[in-house]
C-alpha positions in Angstrom: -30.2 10.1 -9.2 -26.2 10.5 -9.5 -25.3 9.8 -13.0 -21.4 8.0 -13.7 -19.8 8.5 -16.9 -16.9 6.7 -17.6 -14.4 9.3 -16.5 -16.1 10.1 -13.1 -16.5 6.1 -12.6 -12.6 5.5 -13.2 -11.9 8.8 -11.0 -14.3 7.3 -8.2 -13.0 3.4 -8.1 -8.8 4.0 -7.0 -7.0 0.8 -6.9 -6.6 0.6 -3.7 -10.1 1.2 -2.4 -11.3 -0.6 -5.0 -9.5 -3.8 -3.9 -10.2 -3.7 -0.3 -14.1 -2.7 -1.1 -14.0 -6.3 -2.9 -12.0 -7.9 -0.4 -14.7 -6.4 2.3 -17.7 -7.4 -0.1 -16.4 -11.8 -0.3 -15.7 -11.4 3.1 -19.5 -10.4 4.2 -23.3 -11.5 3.4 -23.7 -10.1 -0.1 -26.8 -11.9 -1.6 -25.6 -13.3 -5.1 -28.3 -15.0 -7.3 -27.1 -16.4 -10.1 -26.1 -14.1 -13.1 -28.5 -15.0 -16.5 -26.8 -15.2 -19.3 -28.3 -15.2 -22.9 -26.4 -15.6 -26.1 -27.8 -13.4 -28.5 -27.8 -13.6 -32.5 -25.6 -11.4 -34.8 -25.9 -11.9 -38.5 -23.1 -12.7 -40.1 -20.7 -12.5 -36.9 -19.7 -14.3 -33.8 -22.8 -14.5 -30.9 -23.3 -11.8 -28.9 -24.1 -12.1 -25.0 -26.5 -10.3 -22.8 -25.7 -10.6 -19.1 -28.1 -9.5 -16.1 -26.7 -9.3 -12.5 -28.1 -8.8 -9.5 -26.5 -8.7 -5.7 -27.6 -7.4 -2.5 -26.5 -6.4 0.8 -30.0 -6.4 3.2 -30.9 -3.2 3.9 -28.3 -1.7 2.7 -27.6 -1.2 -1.1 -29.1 -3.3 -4.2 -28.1 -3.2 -7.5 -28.0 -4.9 -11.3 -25.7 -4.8 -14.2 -26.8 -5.3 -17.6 -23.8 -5.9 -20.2 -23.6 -6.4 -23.3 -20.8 -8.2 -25.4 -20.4 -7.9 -29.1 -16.7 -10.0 -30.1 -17.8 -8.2 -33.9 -17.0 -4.8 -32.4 -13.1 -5.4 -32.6 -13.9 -4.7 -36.1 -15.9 -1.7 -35.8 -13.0 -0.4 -33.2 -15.5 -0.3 -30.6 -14.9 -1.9 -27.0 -16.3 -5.4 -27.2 -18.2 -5.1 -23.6 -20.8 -2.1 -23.1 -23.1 -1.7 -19.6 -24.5 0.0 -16.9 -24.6 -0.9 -13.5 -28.1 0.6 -11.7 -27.9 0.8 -7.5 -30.6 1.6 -5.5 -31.2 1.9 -1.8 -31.4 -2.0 0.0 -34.4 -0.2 2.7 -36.8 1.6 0.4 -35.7 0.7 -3.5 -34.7 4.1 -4.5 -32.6 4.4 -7.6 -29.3 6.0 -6.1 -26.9 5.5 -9.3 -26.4 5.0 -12.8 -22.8 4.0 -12.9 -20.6 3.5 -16.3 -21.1 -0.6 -16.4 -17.7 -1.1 -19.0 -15.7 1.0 -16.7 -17.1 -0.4 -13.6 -16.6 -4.3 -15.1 -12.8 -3.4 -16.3 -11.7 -2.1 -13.2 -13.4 -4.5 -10.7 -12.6 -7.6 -12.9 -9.0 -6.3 -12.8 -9.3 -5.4 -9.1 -10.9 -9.0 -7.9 -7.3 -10.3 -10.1 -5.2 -8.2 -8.1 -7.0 -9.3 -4.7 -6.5 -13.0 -5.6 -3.0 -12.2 -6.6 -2.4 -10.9 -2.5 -2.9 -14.8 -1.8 -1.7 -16.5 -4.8 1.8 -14.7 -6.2 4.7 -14.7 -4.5 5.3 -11.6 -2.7 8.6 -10.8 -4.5 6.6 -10.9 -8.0 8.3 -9.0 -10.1 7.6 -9.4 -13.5 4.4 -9.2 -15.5 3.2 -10.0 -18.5 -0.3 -9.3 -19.6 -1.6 -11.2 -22.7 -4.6 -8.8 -24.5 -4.7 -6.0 -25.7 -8.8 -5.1 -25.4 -10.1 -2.8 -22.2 -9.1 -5.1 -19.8 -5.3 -4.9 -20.4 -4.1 -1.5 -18.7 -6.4 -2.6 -16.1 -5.1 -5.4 -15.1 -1.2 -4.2 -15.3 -2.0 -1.4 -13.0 -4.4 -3.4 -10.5 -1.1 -6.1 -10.3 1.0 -3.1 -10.1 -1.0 -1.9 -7.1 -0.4 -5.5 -4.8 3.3 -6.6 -6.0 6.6 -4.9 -6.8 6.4 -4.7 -10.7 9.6 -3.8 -12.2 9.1 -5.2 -15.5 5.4 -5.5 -17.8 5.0 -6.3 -21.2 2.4 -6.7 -23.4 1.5 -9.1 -25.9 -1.5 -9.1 -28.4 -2.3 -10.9 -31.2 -1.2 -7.2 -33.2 1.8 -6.0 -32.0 0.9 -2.3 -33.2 -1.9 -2.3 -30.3 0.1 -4.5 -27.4 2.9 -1.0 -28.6 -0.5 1.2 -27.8 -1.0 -0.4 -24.8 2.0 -0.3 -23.4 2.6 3.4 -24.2 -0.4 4.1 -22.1 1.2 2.3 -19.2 4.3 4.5 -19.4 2.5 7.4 -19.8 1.5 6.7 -16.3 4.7 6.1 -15.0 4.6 2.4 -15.7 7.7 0.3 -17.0 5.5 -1.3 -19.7 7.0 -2.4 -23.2 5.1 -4.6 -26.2 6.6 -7.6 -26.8 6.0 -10.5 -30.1 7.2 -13.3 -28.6 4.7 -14.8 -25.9 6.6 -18.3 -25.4 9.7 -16.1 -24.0 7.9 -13.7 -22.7 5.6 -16.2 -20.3 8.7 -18.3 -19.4 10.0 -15.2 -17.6 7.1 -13.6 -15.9 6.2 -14.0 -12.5 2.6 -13.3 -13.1 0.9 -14.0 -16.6 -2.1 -12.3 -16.3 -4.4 -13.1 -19.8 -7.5 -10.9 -20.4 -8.6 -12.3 -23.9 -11.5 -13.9 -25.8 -10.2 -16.5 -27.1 -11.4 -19.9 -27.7 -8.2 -21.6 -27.6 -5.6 -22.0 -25.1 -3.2 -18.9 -25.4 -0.3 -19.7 -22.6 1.1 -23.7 -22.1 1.6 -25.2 -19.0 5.3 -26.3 -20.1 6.0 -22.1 -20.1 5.6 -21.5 -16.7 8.5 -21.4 -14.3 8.4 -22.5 -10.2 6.8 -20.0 -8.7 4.9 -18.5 -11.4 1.2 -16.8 -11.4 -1.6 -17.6 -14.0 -4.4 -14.8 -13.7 -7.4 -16.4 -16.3 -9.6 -13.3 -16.7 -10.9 -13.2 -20.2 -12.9 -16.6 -21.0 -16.5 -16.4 -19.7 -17.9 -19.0 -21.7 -17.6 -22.9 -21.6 -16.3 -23.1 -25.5 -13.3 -20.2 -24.2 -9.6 -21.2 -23.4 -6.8 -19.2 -22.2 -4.4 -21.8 -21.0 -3.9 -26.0 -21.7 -4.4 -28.9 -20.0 -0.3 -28.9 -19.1 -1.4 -25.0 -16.9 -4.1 -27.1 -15.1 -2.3 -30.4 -14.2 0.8 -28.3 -12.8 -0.6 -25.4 -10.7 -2.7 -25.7 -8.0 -6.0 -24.3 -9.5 -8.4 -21.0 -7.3 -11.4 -19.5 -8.5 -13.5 -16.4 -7.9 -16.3 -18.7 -7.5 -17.3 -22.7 -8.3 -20.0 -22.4 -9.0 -19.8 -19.7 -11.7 -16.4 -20.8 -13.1 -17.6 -24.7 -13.0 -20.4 -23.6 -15.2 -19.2 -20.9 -17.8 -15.0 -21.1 -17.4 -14.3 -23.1 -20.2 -10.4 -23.3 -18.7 -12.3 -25.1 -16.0 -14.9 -26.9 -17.4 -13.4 -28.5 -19.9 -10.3 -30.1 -17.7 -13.4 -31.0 -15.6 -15.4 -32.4 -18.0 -12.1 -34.7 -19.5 -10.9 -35.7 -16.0 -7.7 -33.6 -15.7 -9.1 -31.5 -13.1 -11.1 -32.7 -10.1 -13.7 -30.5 -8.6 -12.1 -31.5 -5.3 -8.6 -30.3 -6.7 -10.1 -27.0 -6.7 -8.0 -25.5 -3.3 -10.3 -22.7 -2.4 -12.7 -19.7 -3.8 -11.7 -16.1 -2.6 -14.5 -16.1 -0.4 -12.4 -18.4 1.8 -9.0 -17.3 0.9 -9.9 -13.8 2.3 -12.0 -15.0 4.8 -9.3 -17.3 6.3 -10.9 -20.6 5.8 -8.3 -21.6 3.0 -4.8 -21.1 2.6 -3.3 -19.3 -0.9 -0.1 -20.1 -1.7 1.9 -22.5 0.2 5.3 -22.5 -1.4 7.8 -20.2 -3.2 8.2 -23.0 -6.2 4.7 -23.5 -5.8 2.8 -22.8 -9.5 -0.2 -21.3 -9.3 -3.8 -20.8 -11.2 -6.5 -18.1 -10.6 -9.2 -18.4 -12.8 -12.3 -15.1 -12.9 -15.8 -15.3 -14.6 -16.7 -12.3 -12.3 -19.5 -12.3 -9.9 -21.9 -9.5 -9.2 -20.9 -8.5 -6.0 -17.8 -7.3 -7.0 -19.9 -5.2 -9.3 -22.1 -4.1 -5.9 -18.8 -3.1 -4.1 -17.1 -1.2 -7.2 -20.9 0.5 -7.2 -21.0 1.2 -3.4 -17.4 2.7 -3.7 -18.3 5.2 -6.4 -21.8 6.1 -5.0 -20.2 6.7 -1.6 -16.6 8.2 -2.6 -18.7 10.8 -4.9 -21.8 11.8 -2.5 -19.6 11.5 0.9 -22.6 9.2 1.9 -22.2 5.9 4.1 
């Protein structure tokens, strides 16, 4: 069995590839049930969750991620999310892989952003700001990076000595990143806004964003979390990874849902159809628009697929 630490998994998953291997994955006949999720007891701290999910393609690969994610770590200076991602054959069950799940997640949760982002920001996108300062956040500025022309990124967090961190890493690979304290100006300007965070209230207002603009929701995954208001909702024209898992566990959708400032039926389109054809993306240049991720485990299956088959030379 091939084993994936975190190094070879981000060494085996390139941006590129990465995307298209998700793009190909919504566009075919992954078998998805649905992900359980169980909310597990920390004494003295925040809930922890335990995710399991499974997706299959028949006959060809199978595969289950177990993560785990501890909000208390942030205090430990440990990554909140730990995981492992298991992929066997889809014709005789053999265990093929043990792939890094944390390094899988970051890079294919920030990879399914950047995908969306081919549909849903303008073309000429050209500033981005990234809101978070965790795992995800030199993901997702490199993934963005990969599908517009980004001349300008900055970071904000919460501490400004760790959005600095973050965006020192970014230059260090060649990218024109700097921290920034102020998120109101900051989001006014950007072309994308791109917010990979845990918290449980609304981080970016709908009155910030300019015609045109981009809101990437990555970080919530609970009903109880919010990364933008009611104001981001009513004014953009609202996509999703998936209904079914963001109508149940996005609190940035199930809550508008839930007061009546969001319609199911205002929902325009899930990628499956926007990179299948059914639905269109964006529709205008001044059009404002909102892309909202829970993740879904066939994006872990391709990112799995990817490595398995870009290490062993196996199709």
């Amino acid at each position: 069995m091939l084993v994936l630490d975190e190094e070879r998994t981000r060494a085996a998953l390139p941006w590129g590839e990465l995307i298209d291997a998700i793009a190909a994955m919504f566009a075919g006949e992954c078998v998805m049930p649905v992900r359980h999720h169980h909310d597990m007891e920390v004494p003295g701290e925040e809930e922890a969750t335990l995710l399991l999910m499974p997706a299959w393609v028949p006959g060809r690969y199978a595969g289950v991620k177990m993560v785990s994610v501890f909000p208390g770590n942030a205090k430990r200076a440990l990554p909140a999310i730990f995981g492992t991602y298991l992929l066997s054959s889809g014709t005789t069950g053999e265990m093929l892989a043990a792939i890094d799940g944390g390094e899988l997640t970051a890079r294919r949760t920030a990879a399914t952003s950047a995908l969306a982002a081919r549909y849903l920001a303008r073309p000429d996108a050209a500033e981005l700001l990234v809101c978070g300062t965790g795992r995800l956040s030199l993901n997702l500025l490199q993934a963005h990076a990969t599908v517009r022309p980004i001349k300008h990124i900055h970071v904000w967090g919460r501490n400004l000595v760790s959005a600095e961190k973050i965006a020192a890493e970014a230059r260090e690979l060649g990218l024109p990143a700097k921290a920034v304290s102020d998120i109101e100006t900051a989001a006014r300007a950007a072309d994308i806004i791109s917010c990979g965070t845990l918290s449980s209230e609304p981080l970016v207002r709908g009155e910030w964003l300019k015609p045109g603009a981009h809101l990437d929701l990555v970080g919530g995954f609970k009903p109880s979390m919010r990364e933008s208001d009611n104001e981001a909702i009513r004014r953009a024209s609202v996509f999703v990874d998936t209904r079914a898992g963001a109508m149940k566990e996005a609190g940035d959708i199930v809550q508008p849902l839930k007061s009546g400032v969001l319609k199911e039926s205002a929902i325009k389109a899930e990628l499956a159809e926007l990179v299948r054809g059914t639905r269109s993306g964006r529709s205008a240049a001044e059009e404002i628009t909102l892309f909202k991720s829970v993740g879904a485990a066939l994006e872990d299956l391709a990112g799995a697929i990817l490595a398995y088959e870009t290490v062993t030379g196996r199709k």
